[in-house]
Backbone as CSV, one residue per row, in Angstrom:
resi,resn,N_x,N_y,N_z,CA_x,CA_y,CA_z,C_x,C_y,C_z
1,UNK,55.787,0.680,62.099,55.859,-0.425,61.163,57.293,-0.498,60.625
2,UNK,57.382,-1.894,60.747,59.272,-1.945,60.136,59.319,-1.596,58.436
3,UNK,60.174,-0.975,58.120,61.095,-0.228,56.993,60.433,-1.598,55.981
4,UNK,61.224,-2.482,55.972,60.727,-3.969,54.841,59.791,-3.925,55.022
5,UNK,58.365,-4.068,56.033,57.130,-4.202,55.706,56.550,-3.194,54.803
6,UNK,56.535,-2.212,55.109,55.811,-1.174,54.158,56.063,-1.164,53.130
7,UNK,57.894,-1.611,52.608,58.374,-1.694,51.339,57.507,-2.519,50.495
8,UNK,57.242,-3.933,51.280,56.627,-4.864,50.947,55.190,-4.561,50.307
9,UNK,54.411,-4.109,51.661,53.211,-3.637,51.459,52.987,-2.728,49.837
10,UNK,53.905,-1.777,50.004,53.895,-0.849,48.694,54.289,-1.784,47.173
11,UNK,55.221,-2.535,47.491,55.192,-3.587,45.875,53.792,-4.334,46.049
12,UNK,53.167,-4.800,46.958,52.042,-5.724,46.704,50.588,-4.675,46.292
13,UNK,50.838,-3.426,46.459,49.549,-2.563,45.997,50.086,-2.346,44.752
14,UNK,51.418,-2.186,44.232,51.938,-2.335,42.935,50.952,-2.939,41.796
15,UNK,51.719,-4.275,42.735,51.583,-5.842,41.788,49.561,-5.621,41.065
16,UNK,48.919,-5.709,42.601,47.354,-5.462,42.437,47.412,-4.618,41.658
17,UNK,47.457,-3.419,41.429,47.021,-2.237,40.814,47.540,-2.309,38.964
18,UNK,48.629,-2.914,39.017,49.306,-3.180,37.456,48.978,-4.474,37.054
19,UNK,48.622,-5.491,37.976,47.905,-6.737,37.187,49.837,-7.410,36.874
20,UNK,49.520,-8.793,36.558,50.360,-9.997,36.264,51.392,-9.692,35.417
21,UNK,50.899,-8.932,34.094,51.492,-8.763,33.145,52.184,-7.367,32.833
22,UNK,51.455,-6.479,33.573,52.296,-5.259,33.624,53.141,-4.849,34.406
23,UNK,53.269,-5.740,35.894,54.010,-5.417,36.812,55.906,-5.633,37.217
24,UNK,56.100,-7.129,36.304,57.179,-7.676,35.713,58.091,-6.488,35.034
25,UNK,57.275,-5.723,33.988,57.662,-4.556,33.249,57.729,-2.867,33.630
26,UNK,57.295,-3.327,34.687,57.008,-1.482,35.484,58.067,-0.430,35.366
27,UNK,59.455,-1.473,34.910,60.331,-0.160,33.945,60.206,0.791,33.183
28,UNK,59.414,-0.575,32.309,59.575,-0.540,30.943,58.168,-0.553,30.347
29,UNK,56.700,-0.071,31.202,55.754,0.249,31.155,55.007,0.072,29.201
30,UNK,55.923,-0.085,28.391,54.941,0.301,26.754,55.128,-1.461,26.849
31,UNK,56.012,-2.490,27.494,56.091,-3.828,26.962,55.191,-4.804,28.007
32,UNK,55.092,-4.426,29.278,54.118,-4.599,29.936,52.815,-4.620,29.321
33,UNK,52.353,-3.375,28.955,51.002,-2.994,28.288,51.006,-4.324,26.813
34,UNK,51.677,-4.455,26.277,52.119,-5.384,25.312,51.995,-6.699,25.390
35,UNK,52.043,-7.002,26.209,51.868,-8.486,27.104,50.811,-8.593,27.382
36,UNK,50.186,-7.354,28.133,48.786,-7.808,28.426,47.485,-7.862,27.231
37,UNK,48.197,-7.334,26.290,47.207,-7.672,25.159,47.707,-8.564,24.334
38,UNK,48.302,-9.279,24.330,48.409,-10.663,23.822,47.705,-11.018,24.729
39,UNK,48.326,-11.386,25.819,47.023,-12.681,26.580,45.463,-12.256,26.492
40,UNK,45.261,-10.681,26.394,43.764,-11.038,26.136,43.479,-11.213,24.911
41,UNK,44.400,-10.745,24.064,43.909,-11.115,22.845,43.862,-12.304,22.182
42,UNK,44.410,-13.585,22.864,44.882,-15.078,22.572,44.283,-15.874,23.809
43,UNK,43.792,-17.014,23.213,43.421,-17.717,24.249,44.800,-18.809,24.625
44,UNK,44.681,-19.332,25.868,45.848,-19.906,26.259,46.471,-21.419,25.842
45,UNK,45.209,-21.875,24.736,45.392,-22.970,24.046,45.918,-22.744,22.236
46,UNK,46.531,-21.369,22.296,46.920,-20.850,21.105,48.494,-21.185,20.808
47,UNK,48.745,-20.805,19.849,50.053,-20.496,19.542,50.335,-19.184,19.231
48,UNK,51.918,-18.362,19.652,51.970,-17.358,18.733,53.281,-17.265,17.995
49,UNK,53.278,-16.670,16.807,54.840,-16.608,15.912,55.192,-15.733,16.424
50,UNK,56.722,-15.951,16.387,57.669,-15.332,17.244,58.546,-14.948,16.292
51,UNK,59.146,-13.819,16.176,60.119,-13.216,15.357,61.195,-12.145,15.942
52,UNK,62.170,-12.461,16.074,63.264,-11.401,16.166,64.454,-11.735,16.858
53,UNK,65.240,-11.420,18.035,65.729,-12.023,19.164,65.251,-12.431,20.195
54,UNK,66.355,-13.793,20.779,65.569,-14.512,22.322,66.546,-13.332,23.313
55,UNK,66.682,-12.590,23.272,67.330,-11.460,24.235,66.199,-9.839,24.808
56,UNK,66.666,-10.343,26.444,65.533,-9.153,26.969,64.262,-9.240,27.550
57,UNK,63.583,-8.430,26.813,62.300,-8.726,27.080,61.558,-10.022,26.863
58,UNK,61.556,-10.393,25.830,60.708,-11.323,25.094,61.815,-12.633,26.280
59,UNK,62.445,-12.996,26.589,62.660,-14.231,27.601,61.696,-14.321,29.256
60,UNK,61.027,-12.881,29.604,60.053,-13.267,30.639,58.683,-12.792,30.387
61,UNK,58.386,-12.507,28.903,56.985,-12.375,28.042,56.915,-13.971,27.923
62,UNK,57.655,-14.390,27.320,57.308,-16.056,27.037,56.915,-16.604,28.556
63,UNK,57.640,-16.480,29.831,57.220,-17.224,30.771,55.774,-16.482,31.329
64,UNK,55.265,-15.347,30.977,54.228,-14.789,31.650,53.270,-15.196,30.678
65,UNK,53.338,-15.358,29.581,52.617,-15.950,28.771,51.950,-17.305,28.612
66,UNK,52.757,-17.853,29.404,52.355,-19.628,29.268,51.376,-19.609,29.899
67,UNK,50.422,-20.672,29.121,50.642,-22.111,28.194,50.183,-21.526,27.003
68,UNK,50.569,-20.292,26.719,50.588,-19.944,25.305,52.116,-20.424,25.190
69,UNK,52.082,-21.031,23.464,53.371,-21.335,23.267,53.926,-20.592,21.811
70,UNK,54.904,-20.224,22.258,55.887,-19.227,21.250,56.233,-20.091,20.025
71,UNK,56.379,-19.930,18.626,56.997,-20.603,17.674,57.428,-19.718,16.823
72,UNK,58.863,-20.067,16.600,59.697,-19.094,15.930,59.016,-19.027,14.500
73,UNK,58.912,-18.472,13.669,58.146,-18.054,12.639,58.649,-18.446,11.525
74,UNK,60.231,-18.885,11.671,61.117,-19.613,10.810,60.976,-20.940,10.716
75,UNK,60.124,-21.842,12.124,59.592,-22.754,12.050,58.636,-23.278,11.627
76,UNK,57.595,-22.865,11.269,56.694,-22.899,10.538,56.477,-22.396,9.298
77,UNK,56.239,-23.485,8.302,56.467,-22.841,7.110,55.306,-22.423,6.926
78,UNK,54.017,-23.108,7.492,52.191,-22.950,7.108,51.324,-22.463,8.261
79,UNK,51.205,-21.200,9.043,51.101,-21.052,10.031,49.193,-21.135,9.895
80,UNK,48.894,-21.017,8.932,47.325,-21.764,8.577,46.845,-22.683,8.829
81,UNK,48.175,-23.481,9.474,47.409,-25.197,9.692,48.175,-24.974,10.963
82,UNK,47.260,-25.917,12.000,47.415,-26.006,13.245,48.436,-26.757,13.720
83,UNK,49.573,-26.653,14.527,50.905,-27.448,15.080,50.733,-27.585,16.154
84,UNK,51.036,-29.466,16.391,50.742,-29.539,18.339,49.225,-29.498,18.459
85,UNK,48.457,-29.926,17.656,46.892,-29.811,17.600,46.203,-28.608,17.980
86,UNK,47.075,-27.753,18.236,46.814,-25.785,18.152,46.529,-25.302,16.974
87,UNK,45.905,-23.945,17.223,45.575,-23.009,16.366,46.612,-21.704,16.445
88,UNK,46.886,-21.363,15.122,47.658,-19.985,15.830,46.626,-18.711,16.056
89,UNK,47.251,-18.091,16.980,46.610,-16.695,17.157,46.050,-15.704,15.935
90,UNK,44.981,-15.278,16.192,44.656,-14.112,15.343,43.685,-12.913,15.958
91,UNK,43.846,-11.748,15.265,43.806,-10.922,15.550,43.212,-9.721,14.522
92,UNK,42.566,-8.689,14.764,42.293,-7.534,13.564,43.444,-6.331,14.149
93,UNK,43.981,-6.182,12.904,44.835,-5.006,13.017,44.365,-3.293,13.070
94,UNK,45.208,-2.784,12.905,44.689,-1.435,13.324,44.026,-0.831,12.073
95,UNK,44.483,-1.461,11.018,44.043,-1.249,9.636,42.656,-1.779,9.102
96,UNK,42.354,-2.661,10.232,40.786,-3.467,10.418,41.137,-5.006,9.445
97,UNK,42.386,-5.210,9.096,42.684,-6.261,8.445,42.550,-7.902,9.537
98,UNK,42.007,-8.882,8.844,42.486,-9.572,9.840,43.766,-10.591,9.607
99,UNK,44.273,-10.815,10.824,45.841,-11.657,10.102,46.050,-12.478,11.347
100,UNK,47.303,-13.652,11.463,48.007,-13.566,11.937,48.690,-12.789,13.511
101,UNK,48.577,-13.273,14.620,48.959,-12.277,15.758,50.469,-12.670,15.895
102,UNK,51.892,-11.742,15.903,52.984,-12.210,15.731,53.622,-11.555,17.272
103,UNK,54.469,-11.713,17.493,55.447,-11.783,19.289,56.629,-10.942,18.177
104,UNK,56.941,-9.610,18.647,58.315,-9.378,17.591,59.323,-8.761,18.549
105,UNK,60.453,-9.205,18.268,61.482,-9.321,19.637,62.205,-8.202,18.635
106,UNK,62.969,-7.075,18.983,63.970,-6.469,18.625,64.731,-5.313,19.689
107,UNK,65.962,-5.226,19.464,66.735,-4.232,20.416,65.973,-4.657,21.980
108,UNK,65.621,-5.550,22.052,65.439,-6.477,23.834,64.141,-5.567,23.984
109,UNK,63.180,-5.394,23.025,62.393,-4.898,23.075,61.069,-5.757,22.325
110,UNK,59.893,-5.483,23.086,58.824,-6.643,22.497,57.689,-5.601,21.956
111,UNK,56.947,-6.533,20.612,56.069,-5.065,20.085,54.896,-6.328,19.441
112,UNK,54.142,-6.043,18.855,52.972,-6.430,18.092,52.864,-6.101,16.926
113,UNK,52.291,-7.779,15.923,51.981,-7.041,14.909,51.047,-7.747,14.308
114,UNK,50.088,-7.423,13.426,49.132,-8.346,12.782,49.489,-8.661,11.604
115,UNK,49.839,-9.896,11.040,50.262,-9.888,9.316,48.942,-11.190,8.728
């Protein structure tokens, strides 16, 4: 078997085995995992607030994410009322609180948070 096929073969048992959202990240394995719980945790007719830098990670979380749509958090002053005839995301935190599901961009790094 030629050298590129198997290469091939071996990223496509990758891709299967890590799923859509973790495989993009297979570097960087904790932002992968991160991604994939937003999308299950949001349905794709949601919105989510976005906070931090557009640098890094968070520029191919937003495209793996769509037609969830990102809104900077500075944009919205009332994230209680629905924008674009959306709802924003929510979520229970680890604290069992419920809040708010937020996208938080820092050091090109993407994280979660419930407020």
């Amino acid at each position: 078997m030629p050298r590129n096929l198997s290469k091939k073969r071996a990223e496509i048992a990758a891709y299967e085995s890590m799923g859509p959202y973790r495989y993009p990240f297979r570097n960087g394995p904790a932002s992968g995992e991160i991604v994939a719980r937003l999308a299950a945790a949001s349905s794709e007719t949601e919105l989510l607030l976005l906070e931090g830098e557009w640098r890094g990670e968070i520029e191919l979380a937003a495209s793996l994410l769509y037609p969830r749509l990102l809104i900077w958090a500075w944009m919205q002053p009332d994230p209680s009322q629905p924008l674009f005839g959306r709802d924003f995301a929510r979520a229970t935190g680890a604290d069992g609180r419920d809040g708010l599901l937020w996208l938080v961009s820092r050091d090109r790094k993407v994280g979660i948070q419930v407020r």
